[in-house]
Each structure stands twice: as structure tokens, then as C-alpha cells.
MARBA-3410 file (N, C-alpha, C, O; in Angstrom, 1 decimal):
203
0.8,-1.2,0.0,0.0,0.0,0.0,0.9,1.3,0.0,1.7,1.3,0.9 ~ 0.8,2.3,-1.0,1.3,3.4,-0.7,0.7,4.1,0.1,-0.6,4.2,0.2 ~ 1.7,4.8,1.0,1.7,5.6,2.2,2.2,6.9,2.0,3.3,6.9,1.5 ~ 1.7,8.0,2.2,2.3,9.2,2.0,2.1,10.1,3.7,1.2,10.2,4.6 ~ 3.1,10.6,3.6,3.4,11.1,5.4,3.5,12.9,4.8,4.2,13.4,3.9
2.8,13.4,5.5,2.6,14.7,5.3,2.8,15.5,6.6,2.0,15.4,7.5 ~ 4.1,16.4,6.7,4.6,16.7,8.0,4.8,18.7,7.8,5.3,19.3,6.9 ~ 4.2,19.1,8.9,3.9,20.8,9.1,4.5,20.8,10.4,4.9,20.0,11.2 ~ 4.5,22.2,10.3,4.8,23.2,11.4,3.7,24.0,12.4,3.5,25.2,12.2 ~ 3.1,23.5,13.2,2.2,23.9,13.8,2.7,25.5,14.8,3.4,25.4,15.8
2.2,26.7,14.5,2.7,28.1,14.9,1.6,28.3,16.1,2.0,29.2,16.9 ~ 0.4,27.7,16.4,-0.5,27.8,17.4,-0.7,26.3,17.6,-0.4,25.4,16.8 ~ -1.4,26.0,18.9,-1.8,24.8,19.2,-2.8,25.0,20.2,-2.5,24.8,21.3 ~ -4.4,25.5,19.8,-5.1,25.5,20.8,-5.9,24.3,21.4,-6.6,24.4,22.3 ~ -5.8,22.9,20.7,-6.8,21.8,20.5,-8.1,22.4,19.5,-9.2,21.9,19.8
-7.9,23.5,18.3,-8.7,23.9,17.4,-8.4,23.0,15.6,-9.0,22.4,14.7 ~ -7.0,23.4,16.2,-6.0,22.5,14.6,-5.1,22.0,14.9,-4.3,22.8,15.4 ~ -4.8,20.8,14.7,-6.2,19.8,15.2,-7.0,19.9,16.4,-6.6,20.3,17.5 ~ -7.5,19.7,16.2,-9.0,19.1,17.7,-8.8,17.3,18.0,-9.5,16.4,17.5 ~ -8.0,17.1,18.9,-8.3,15.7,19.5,-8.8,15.2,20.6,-8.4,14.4,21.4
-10.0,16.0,20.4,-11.1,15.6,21.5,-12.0,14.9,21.3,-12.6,14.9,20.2 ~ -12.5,14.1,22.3,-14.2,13.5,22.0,-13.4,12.0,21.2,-14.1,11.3,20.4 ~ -12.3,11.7,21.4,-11.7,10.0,20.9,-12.0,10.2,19.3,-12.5,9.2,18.8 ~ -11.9,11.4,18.4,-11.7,11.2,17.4,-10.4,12.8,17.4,-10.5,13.7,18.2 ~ -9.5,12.8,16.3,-8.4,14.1,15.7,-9.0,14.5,14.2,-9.0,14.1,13.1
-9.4,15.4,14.8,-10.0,16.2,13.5,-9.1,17.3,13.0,-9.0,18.3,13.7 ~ -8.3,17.2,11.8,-7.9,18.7,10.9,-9.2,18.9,10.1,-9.7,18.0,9.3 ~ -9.9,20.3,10.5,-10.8,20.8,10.0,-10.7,22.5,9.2,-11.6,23.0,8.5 ~ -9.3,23.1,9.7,-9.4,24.6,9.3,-7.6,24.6,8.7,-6.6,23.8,8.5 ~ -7.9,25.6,8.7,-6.0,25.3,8.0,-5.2,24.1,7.3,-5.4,22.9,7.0
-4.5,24.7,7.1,-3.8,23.6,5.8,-4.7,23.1,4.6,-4.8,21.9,4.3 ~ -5.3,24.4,3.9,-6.3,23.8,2.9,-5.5,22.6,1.9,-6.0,21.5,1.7 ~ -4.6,23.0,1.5,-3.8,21.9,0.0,-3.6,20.7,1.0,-3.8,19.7,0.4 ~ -3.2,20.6,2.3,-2.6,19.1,2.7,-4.4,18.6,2.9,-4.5,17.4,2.6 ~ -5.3,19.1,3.1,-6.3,19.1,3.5,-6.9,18.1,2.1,-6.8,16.9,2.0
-7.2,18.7,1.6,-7.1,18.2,-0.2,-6.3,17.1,-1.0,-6.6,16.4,-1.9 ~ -5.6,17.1,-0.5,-4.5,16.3,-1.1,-4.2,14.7,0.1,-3.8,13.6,-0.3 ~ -4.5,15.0,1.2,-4.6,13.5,1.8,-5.2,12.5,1.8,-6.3,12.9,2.4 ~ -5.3,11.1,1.5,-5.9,10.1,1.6,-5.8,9.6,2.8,-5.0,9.9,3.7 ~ -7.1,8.6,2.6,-7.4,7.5,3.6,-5.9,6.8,3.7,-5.3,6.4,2.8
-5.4,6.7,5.4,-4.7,5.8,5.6,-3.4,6.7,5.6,-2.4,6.1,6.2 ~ -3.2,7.9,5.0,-1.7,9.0,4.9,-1.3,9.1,6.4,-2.1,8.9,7.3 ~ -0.2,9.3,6.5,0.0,10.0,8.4,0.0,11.7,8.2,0.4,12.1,7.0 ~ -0.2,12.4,9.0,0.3,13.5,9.6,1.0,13.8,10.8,0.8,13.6,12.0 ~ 2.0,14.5,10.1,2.7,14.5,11.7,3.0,16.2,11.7,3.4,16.9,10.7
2.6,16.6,13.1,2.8,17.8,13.2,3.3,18.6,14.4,3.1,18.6,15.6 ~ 4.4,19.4,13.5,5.7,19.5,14.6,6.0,21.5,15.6,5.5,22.6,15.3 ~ 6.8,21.2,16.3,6.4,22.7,16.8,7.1,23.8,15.8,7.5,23.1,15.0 ~ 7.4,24.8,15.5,7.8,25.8,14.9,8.7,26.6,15.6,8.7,26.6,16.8 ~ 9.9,27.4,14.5,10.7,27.8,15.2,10.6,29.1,16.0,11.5,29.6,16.7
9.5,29.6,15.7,9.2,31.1,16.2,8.3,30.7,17.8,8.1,31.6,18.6 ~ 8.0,29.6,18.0,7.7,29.2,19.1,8.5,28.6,20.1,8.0,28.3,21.2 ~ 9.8,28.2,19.9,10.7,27.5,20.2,10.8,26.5,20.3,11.6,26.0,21.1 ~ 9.9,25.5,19.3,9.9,24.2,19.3,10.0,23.2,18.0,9.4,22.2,17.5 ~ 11.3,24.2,17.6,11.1,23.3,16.3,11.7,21.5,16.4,12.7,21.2,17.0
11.0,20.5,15.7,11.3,19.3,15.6,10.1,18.6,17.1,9.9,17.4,17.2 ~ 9.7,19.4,17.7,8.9,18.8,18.7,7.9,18.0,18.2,7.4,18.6,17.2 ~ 7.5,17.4,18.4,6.3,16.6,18.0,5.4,17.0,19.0,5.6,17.0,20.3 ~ 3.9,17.2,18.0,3.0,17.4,18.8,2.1,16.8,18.4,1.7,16.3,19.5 ~ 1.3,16.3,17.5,0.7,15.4,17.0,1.2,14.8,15.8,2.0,15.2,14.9
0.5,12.9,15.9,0.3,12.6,14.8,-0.5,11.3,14.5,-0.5,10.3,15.2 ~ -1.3,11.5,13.0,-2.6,11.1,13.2,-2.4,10.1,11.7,-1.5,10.2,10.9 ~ -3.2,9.2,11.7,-3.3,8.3,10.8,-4.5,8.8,9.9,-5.4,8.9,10.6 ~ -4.9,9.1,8.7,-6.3,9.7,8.5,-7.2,8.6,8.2,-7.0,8.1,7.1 ~ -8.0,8.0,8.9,-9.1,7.0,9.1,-10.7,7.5,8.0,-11.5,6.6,7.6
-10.7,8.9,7.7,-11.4,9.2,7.1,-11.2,10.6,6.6,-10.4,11.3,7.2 ~ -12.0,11.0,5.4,-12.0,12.2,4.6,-13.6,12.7,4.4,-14.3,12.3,3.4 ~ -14.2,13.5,5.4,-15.5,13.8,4.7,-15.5,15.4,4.4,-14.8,16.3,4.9 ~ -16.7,15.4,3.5,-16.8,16.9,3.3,-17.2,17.9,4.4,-17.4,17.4,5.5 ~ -17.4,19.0,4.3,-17.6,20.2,5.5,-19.5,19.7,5.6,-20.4,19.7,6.5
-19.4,19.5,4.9,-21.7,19.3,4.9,-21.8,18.4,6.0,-22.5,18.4,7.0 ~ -20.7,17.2,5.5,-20.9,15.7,6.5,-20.7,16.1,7.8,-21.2,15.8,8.9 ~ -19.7,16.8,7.6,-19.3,17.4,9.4,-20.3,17.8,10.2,-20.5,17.3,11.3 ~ -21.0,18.9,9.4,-22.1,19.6,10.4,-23.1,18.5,11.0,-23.5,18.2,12.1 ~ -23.1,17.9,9.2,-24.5,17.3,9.7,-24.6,15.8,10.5,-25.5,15.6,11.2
-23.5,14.9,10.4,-23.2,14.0,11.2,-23.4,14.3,12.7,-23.0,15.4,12.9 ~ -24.0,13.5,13.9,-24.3,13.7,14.9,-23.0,12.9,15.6,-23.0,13.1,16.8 ~ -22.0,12.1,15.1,-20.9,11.3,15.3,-19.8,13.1,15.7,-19.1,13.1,16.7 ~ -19.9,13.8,15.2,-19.2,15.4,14.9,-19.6,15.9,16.1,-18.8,15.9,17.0 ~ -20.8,16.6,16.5,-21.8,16.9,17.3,-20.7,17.8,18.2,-20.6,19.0,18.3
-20.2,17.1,18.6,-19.0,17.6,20.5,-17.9,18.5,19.6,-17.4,19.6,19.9 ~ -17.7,17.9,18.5,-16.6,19.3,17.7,-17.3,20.5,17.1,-16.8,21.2,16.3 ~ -18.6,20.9,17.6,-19.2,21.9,17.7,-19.0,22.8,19.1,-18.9,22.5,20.2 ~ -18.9,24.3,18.2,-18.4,25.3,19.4,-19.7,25.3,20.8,-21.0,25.1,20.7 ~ -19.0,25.5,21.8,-19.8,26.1,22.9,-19.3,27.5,23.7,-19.1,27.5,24.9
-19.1,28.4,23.2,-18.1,29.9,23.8,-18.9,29.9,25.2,-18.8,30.9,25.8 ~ -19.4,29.2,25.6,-19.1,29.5,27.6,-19.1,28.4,28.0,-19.7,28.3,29.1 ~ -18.5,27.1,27.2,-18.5,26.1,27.9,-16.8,25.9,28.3,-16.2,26.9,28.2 ~ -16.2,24.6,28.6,-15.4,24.3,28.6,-14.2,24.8,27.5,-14.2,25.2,26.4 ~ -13.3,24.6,28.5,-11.8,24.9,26.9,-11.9,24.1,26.0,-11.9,24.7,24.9
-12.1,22.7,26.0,-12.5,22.1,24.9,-13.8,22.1,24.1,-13.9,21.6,22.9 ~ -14.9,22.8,25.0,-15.6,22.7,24.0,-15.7,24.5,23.5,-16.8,24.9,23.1 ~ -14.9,25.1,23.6,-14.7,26.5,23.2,-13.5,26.5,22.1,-13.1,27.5,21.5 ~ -13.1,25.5,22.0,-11.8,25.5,20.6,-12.7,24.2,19.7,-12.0,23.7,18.7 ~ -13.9,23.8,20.0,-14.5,23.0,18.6,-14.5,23.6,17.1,-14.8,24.8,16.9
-14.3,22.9,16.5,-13.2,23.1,14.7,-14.6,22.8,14.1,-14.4,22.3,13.0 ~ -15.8,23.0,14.4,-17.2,22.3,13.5,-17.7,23.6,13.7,-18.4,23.9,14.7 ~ -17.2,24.4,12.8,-17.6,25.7,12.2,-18.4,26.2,11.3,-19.2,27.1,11.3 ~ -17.8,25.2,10.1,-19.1,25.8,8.8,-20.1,25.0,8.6,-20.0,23.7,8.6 ~ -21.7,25.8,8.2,-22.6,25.2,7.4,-22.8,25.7,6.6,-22.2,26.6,6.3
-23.9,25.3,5.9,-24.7,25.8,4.4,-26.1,25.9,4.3,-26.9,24.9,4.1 ~ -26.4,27.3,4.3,-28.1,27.5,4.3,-28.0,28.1,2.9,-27.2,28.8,2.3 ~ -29.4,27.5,2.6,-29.7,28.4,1.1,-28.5,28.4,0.1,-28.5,29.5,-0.5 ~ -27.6,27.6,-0.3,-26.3,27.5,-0.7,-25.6,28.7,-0.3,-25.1,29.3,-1.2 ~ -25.4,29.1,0.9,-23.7,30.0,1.6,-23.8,28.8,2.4,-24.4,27.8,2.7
-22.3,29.7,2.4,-21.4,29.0,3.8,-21.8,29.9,4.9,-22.2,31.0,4.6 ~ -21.8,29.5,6.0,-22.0,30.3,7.1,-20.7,29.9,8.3,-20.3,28.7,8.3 ~ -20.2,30.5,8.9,-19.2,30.3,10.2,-19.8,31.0,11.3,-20.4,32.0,11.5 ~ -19.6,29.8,11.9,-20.0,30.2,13.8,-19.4,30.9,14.5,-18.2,30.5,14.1 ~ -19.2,31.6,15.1,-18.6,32.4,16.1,-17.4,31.7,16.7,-17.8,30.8,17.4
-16.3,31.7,16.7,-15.1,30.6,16.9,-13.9,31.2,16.8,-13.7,32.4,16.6 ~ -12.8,29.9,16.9,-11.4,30.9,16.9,-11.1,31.4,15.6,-10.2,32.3,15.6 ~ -11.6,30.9,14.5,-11.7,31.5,13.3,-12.8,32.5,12.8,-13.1,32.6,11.6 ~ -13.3,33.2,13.6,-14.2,34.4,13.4,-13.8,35.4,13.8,-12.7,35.3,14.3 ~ -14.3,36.2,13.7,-14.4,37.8,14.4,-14.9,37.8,15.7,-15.0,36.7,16.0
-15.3,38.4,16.4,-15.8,38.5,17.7,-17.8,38.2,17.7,-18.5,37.4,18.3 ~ -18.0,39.0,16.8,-19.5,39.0,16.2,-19.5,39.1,14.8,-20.6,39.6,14.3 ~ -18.7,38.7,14.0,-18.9,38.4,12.5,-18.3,37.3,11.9,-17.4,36.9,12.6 ~ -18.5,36.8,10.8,-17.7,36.0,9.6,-16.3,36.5,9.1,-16.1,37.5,8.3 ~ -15.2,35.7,9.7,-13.7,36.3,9.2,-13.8,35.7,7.7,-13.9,34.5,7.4
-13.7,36.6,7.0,-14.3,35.7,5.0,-13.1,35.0,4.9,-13.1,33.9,4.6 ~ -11.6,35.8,5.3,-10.3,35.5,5.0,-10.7,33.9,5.5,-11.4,33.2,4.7 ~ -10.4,33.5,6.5,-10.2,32.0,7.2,-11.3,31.4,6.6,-11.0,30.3,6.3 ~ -13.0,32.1,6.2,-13.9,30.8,5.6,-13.4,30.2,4.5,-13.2,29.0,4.4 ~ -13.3,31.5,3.3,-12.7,31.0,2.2,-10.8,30.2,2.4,-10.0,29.9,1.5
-10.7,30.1,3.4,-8.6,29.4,3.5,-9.4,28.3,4.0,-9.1,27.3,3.4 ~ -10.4,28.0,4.8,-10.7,26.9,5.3,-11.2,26.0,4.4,-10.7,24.9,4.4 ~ -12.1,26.3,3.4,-13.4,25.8,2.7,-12.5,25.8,1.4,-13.3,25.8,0.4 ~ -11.6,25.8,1.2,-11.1,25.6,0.2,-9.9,24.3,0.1,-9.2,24.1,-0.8 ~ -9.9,23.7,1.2,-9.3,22.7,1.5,-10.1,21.4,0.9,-9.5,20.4,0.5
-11.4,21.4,0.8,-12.9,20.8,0.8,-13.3,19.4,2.1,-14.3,18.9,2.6 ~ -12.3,19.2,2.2,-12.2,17.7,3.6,-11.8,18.4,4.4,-11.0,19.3,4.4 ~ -12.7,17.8,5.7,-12.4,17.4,6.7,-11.3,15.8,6.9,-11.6,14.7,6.4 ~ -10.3,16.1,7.6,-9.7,15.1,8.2,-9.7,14.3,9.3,-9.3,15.0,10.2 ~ -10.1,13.2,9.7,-10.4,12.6,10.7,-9.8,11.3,11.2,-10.0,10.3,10.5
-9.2,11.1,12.3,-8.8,10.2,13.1,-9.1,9.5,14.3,-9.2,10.2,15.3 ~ -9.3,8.2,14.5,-9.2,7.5,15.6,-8.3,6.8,15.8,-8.6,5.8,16.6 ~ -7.1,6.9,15.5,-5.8,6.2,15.4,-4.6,7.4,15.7,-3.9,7.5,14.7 ~ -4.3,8.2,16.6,-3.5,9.2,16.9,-3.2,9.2,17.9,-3.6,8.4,18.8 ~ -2.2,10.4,17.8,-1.2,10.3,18.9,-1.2,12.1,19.2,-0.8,12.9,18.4
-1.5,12.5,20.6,-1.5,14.0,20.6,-0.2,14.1,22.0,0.2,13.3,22.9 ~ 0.1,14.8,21.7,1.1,15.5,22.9,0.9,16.6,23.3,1.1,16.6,24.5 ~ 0.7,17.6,22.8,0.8,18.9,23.1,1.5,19.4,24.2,2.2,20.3,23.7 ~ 1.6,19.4,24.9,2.4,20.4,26.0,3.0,19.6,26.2,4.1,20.1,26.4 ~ 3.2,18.1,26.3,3.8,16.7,26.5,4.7,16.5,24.8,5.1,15.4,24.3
4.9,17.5,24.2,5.6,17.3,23.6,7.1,16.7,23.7,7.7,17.0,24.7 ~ 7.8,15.8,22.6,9.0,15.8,22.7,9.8,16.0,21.0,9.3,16.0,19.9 ~ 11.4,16.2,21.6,12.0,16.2,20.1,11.9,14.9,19.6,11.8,13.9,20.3 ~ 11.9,15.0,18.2,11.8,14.0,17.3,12.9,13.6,17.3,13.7,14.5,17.1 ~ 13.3,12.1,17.5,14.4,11.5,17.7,15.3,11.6,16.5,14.8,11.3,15.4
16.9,12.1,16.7,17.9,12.3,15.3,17.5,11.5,13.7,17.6,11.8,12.6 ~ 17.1,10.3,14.4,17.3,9.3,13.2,16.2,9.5,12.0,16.3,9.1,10.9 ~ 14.7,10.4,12.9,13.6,10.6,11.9,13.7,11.8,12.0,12.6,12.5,12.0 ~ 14.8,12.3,12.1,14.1,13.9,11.7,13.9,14.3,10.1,13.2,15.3,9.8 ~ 14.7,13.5,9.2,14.3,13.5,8.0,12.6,13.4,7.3,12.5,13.4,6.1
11.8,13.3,7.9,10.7,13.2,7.7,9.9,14.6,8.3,8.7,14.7,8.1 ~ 10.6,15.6,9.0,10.0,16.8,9.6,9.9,17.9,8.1,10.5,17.9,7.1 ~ 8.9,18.8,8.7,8.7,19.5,7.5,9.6,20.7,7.4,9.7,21.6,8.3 ~ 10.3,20.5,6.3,11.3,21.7,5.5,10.8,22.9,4.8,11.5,23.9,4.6 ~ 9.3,22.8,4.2,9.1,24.4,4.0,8.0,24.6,4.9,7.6,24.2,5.9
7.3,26.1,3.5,6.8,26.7,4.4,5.4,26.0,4.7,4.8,26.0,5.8 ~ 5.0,25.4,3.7,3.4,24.8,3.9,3.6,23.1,4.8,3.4,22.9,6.0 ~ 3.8,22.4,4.0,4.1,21.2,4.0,5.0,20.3,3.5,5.3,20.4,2.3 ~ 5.5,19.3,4.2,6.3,18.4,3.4,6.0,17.1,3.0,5.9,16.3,3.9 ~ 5.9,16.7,1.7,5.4,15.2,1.7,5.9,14.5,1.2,6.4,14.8,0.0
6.2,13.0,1.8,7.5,12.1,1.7,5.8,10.8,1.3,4.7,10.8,1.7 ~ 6.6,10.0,0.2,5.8,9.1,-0.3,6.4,7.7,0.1,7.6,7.4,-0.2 ~ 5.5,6.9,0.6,6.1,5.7,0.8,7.9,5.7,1.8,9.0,5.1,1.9 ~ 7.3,6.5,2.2,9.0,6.7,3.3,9.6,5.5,4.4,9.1,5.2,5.5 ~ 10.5,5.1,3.9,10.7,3.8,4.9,10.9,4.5,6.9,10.6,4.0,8.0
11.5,6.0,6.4,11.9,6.5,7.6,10.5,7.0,8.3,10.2,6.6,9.5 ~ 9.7,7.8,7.5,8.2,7.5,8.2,8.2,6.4,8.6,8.7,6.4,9.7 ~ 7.7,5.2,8.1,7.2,4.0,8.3,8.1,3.9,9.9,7.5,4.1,11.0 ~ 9.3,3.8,9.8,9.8,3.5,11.1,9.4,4.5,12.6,9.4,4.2,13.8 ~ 9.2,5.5,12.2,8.8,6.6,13.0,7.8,6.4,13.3,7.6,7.1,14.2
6.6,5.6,13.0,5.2,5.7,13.1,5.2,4.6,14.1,4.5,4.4,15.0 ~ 6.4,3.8,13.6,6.1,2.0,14.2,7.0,2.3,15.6,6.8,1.4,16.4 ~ 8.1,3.5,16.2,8.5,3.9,17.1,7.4,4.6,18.0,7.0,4.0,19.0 ~ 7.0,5.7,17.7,5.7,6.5,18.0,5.0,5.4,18.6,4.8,5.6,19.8 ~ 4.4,4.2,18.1,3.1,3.9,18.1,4.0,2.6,19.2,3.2,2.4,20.1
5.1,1.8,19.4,5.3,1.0,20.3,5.4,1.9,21.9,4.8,1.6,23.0 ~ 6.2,3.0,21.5,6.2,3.5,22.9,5.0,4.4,23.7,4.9,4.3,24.9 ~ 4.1,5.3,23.0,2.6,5.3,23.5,1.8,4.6,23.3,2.1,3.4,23.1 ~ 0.7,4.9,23.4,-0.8,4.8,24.1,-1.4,5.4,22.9,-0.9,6.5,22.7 ~ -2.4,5.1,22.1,-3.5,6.0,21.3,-4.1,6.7,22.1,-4.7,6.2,23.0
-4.1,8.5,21.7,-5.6,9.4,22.1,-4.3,10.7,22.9,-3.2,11.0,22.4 ~ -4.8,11.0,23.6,-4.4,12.3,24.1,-3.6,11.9,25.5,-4.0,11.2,26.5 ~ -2.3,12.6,25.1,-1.1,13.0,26.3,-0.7,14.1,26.7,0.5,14.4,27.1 ~ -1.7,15.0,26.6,-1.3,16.5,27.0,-2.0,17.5,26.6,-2.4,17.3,25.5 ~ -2.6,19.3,27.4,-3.3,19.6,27.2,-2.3,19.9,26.0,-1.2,19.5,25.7
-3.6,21.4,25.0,-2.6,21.9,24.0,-1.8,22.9,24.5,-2.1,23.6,25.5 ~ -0.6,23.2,23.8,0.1,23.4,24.0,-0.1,25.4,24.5,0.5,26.1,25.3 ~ -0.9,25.7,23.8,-1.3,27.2,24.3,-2.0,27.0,25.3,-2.6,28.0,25.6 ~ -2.2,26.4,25.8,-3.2,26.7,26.8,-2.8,26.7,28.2,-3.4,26.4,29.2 ~ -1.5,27.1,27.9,-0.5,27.5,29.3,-1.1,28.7,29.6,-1.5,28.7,30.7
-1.2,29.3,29.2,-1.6,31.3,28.7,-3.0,31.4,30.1,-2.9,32.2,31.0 ~ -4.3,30.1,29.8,-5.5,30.5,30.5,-5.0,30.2,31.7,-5.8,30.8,32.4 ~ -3.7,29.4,32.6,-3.5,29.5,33.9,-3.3,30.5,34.3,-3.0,30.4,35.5 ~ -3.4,32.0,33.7,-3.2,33.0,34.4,-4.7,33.4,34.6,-5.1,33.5,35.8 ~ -5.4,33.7,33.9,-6.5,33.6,34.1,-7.8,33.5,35.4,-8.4,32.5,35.7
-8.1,34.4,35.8,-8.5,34.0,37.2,-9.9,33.0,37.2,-10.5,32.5,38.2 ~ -10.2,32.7,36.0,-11.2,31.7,35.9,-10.7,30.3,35.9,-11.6,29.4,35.8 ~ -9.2,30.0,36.0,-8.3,29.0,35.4,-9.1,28.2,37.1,-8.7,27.0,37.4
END
């Protein structure tokens, strides 16, 4: 089976992009072209950035178990919890189940990709032009539990600006089969920004 490993630079990490909450990892906003371009069964692996001080860190990575459209999103009730709640929980206040479709528009919910009380057009159209949603039940999250990517796979980390994609990579393959002996599937750590709300006097 070809395998294709698609590896980014993640510059934010709120549990928004990705969202691995609710035992499924959803990429639902950003990264329209890897968004597009990944198949059933690809890995993503996604790493910290250097303007954050974590380049080569691994913070997620996900197996894609499925590809549905933004419509299936809304409307699947399987989705439901990756919908926003702005005074619920931190997790349920960074849900990535943002767009629907009335009357053929798009509409965006009030979220981290909006305005405060309006539609950010920029991020609907960068989102919605990706056309998939990405989805996982086979992942691996770290976030704040991040670590460096061991010397031997760093060849598989992403080198530009968008994405990097290695096909059938033996050094993936080994990376995935490292990864996956020494954790646990699902979530090891809150996200990585979300150091910021312990100041917070609501924290």
C-alpha cells in the first residue's frame, strides 16, 4: 500500500488545529492543500515551529481514518461535541465544527476562526477551500507533553513553508512503528497554548 506522510509546522496549538477531543483528531481549518490532497490511511505528523521555540517537537500525529466533506461534518451527529460552545469548557470552546450551508452560503460560527460578532471571510474562504475534513481515531496528541523528534527521523520533519510530503517513506514507516510502540492512542497532554488560561483568574 502506498503511504504518504505529510509533516507541518504547527505556529498555534489551541486543541482547534487539530481538535483531539471526543476520541476522534479532527484537521478541519488550516492547511487547505494538505487538506485536499490527503488520503485514507496517509499519516500526519505535526511539529512545533521555530518562532515558538519548538522546532522538531512533535505534537501530533494522526493516521487519516477518514476524509469527509464540511456538509458531513455539520450534519453527522458522530461530529456533534466538535461543535463550538463559547461558555462552555476549553474544549468545548476551541471545537473546529464551524461551517454550514443555508440556502447554498457558507456560514461560520462564532469561533477561533471568526471575528468576535462576525464571519472572518479570509479564514472561511482558506478553510473551505481545502474541501475535507480530516479525521482520526488512530492518533497520537502530545501537546504540551511534547517531545523532540528522535535524530534518526528527523528526516521526515517539514522543510518548507506549507508542508512536506514524503511518499512511501521507509523512515516514516519507522517513525510511526516507534511512535506507536512506545505510547498509548488518544491524548497525552493539554494543548500546547493553553499555558496562557492558567493566568486567568477563571483557570
Amino acid at each position: 500500500m502506498l503511504l504518504n506522510f505529510y509533516s507541518y509546522k504547527l505556529v498555534r496549538d489551541y486543541g482547534f488545529a487539530p481538535n483531539p477531543f471526543g476520541g476522534i483528531c479532527t484537521l478541519a481549518t488550516c492547511k487547505p492543500h494538505l487538506r485536499k490532497k490527503a488520503k485514507i490511511n496517509d499519516w500526519i505528523i505535526g511539529t512545533g515551529a521555530v518562532t515558538t521555540g519548538l522546532e522538531h517537537q512533535l505534537i501530533y500525529l494522526m493516521q487519516v481514518t477518514n476524509k469527509i466533506t464540511f456538509e458531513e461534518y455539520w450534519q453527522n451527529n458522530l461530529y456533534t461535541f466538535k461543535k463550538v460552545v463559547l461558555n462552555g469548557s476549553l474544549i468545548q470552546m476551541h471545537g473546529d465544527n464551524i461551517y454550514f450551508k443555508k440556502n447554498g452560503i457558507w456560514f461560520q460560527t462564532e469561533s477561533q476562526h471568526s471575528y468576535y460578532d462576525s464571519i472572518n471571510q479570509a479564514n472561511l474562504e482558506n478553510d473551505l477551500s481545502g474541501e475535507y475534513v480530516l479525521t482520526s481515531n488512530y492518533f497520537f496528541y502530545f501537546g504540551s507533553q511534547h517531545f523532540k523528534v528522535p535524530e534518526e527521523f528527523l528526516n521526515i520533519c517539514c522543510t518548507s513553508r506549507d508542508y512536506t510530503k514524503s511518499e512511501n517513506s521507509n523512515v516514516g514507516k519507522k517513525f510511526v512503528e516507534w511512535v506507536a510502540n512506545k505510547y498509548s492512542i488518544g491524548v497525552h497532554g493539554d494543548p500546547t497554548d493553553w499555558e496562557q488560561y492558567k493566568q486567568l483568574s477563571f483557570w
